[in-house]
N, C-alpha and C positions, 0 to 999 in steps of 0.2 A: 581479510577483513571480516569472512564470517565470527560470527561470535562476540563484535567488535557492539556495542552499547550503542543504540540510534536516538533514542531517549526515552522519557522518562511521561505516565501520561498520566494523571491523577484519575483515580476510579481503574485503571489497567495497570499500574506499576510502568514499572522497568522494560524495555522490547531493546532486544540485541536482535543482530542482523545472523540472519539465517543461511540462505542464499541469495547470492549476486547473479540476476538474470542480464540486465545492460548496466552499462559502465560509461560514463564518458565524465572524467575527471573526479567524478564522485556518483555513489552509485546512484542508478536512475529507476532502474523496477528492483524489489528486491521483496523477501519474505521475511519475516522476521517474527519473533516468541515470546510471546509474557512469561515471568517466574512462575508462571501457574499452567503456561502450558497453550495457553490461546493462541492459534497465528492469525496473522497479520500478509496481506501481502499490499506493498507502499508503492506508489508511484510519484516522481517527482514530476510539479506539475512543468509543463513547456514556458519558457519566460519570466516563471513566477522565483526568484532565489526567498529561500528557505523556506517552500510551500507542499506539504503533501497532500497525497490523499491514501488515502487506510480501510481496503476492507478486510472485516473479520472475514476467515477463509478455514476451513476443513482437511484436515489431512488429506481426503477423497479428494477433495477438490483442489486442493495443491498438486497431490501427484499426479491427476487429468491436465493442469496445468502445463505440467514441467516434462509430458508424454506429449503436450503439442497437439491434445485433444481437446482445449479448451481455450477462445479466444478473450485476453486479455478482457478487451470489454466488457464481456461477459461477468464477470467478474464487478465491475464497477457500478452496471449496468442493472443487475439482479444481483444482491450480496445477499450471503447466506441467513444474515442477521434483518436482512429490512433496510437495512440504514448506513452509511460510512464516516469517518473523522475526517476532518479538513484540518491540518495542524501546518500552523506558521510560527515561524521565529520571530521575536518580535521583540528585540532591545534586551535579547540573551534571556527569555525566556517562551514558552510554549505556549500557544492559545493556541484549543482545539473546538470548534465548532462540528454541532451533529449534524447529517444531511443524510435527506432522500433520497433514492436513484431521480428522481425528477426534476430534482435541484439542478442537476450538472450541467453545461452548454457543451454542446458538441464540442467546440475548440480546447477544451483540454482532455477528454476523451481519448483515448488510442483510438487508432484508424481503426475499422472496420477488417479483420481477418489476421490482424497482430498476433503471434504467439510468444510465449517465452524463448524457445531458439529458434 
């Protein structure tokens, strides 16, 4: 599925799927790449069908990630840009709202000491 198109975000272009961290019927954390080179690491939210969230993310900070030196939240929590995407399906097309880390409610946050494996 790497490689595989997750969609398409006006002002970011195009993001295909990069890496598959969890999986259950479709994938659930993954990282993924704009045609320009940006990543992205996506979380599908708990409960929500066709709901993410998106923070821009650093190679550094990817592969602390993916070494299991960096907890999920953390990520969510402090993004390296300030800010995250909220992106919903919505009658087969995309709406992406911008957000805070302050916005978020703990209930769709990862637990507390989560890593990628």
């Amino acid at each position: 599925m790497s490689g595989k198109v997750f969609t398409t975000i006006k002002g970011i272009g195009q993001l295909t799927i990069r890496t598959i961290y969890g999986f259950y019927e479709e994938p659930l954390l993954f990282s993924c790449e704009s045609l320009t080179g940006a990543l992205f690491l996506v979380l599908r939210l708990q409960g929500e069908d066709g709901v993410w969230l998106l923070s821009g993310i650093s190679e550094k900070r990817l592969i602390a990630l993916e070494k299991n030196e960096l907890e999920i939240r953390t990520l969510y929590l402090n993004p390296e840009s300030g800010f995250l995407y909220l992106l919903r399906y919505n009658g087969g097309r995309s709406i992406v709202d911008i957000l805070e880390p302050g916005q978020l409610s703990e209930d769709i946050l990862p637990y507390s000491g989560e890593v990628s494996g």
